[in-house]
C-alpha positions, -999 to 999 in steps of 0.1 A, spaced: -336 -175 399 -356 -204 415 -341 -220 447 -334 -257 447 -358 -268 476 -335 -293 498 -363 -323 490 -357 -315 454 -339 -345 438 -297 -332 431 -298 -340 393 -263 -331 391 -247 -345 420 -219 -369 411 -212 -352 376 -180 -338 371 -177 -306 348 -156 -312 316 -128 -288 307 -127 -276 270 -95 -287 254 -64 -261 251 -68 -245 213 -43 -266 188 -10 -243 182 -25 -246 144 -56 -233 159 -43 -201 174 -19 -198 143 -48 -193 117 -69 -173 141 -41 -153 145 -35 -147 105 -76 -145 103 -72 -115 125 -47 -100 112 -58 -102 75 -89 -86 83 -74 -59 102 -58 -51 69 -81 -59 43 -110 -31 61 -85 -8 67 -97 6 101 -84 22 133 -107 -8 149 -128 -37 141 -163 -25 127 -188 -44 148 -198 -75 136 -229 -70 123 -214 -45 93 -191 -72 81 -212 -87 51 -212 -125 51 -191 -120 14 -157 -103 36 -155 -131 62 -159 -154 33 -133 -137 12 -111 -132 48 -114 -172 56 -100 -181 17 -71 -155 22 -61 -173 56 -66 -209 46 -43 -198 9 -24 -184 30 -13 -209 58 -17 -239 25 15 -220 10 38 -214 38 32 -255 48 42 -264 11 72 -242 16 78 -257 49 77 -292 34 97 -282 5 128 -272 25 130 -304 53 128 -325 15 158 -306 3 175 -311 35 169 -349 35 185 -350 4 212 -328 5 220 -354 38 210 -387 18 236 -372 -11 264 -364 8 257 -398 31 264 -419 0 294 -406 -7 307 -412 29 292 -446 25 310 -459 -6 345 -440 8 342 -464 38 327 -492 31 347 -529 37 331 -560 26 338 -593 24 356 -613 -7 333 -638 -8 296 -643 -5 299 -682 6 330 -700 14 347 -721 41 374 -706 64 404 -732 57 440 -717 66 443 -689 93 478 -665 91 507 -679 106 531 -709 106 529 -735 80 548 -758 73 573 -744 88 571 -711 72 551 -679 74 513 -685 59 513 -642 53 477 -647 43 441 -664 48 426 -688 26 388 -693 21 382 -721 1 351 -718 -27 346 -738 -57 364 -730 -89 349 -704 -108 333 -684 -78 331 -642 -84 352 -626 -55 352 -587 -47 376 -559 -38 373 -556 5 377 -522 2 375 -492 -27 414 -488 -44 434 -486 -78 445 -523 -91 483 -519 -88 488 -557 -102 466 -577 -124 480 -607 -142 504 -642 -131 529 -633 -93 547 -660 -87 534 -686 -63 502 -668 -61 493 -674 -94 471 -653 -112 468 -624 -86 451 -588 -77 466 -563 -57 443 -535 -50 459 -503 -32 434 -484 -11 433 -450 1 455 -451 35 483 -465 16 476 -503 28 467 -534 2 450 -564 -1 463 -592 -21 441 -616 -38 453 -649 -50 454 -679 -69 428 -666 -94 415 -686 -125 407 -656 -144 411 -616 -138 385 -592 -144 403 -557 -135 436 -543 -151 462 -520 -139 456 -486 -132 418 -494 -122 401 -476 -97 378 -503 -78 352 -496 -51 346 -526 -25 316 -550 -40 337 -550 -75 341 -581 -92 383 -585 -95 380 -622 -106 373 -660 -100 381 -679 -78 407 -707 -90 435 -730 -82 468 -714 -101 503 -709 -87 515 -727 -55 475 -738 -42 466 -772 -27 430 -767 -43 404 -745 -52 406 -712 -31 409 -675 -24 439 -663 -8 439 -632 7 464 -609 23 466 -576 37 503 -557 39 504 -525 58 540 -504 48 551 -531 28 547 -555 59 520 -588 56 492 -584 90 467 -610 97 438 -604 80 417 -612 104 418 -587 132 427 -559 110 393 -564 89 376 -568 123 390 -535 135 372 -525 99 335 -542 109 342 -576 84 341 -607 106 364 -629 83 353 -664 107 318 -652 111 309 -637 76 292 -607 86 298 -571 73 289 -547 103 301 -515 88 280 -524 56 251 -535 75 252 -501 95 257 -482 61 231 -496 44 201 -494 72 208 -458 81 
């Protein structure tokens, strides 16, 4: 080897030396079924030396590998699809067992629960013009469908945990008795009938047989009565 004379320009001075990149874990995986498939396929103690392997083996030894790594990644992709929607499946069905919504899709908050007129107001009232589509809050079977009183024509939907929501002053029913309803179901119009100062939806919620503002025990449920929004929906619907 020739020595650098010390006047001799340093050509390399300054350069840094590059490090070749770590092997890909899918790099070492195919060189490792490459390997082992040709261990097998010449069907020897030891590797022959390289120079007996005929250019047609290796070629026949690549396909195998490549075939064979192509299969186990569809299988691979196969099962996390099945998973996803086994999940997406059995996510639905939680979804529309939980869901609460709103009545309405546009109205004006009028009458909150409490006194009126010197008497208990046991419900809400969220006025809408005559003729506007409400929905069940919540899934249930229709218990009451037709004219209660000074509600008018009235809904009363029984849901799961024993609780109800009562929906009055209708102008026309769509649901009978005996229905089972899921929340987003049309029940009816919106109307003026029974003991009503105008065109409205009035809603109540009884709990064992006892009348609860509406308010706070939809809020407890993610519906915002005063604000219109449907968190538990929302969250529902995005995951």
């Amino acid at each position: 080897m020739r020595q650098r004379l010390s006047s001799e320009p340093d050509r390399y001075r300054g350069r840094r030396r590059v490090p070749t990149p770590p092997r890909s874990r899918y790099a070492a995986v195919v060189t490792t079924a490459f390997v082992g498939a040709g261990l097998v396929a010449l069907g020897a103690s030891a590797m022959p030396d390289a120079k007996e392997v005929s250019p047609a083996a290796l070629a026949d030894l690549e396909q195998a590998s490549a075939a064979s790594q192509d299969a186990s990644t569809r299988a691979a992709d196969a099962e996390r699809a099945s998973r996803a929607t086994d999940r997406g499946e059995a996510g639905t069905m939680v979804a529309e067992a939980d869901v609460w919504q709103l009545p309405l899709e546009d109205y004006e908050f009028n009458t909150p629960y409490g006194m009126k007129w010197g008497k208990l107001h046991t419900g809400i009232d969220l006025v809408a013009p005559e003729g506007t589509p409400y929905v069940a809050v919540h899934s249930g079977k229709v218990t009451t469908a037709g004219w209660f009183g000074g509600y008018g024509y009235t809904v009363i939907v029984q849901h799961p945990d024993g609780s109800e929501a009562i929906y009055g002053h209708s102008a026309e029913l769509n649901v009978k008795v005996g229905q089972e309803v899921k929340a987003g179901d049309q029940l009816g119009l919106v109307g003026n009938t029974g003991h009503s100062y105008g065109s409205h939806l009035h809603l109540e919620v009884h709990v064992n047989g006892q009348p609860l503002d509406p308010i706070p025990w939809l809020q407890d449920r993610g519906v915002d009565i005063k604000l219109q929004v449907e968190s538990i929906y929302t969250e529902v619907a995005a995951s």
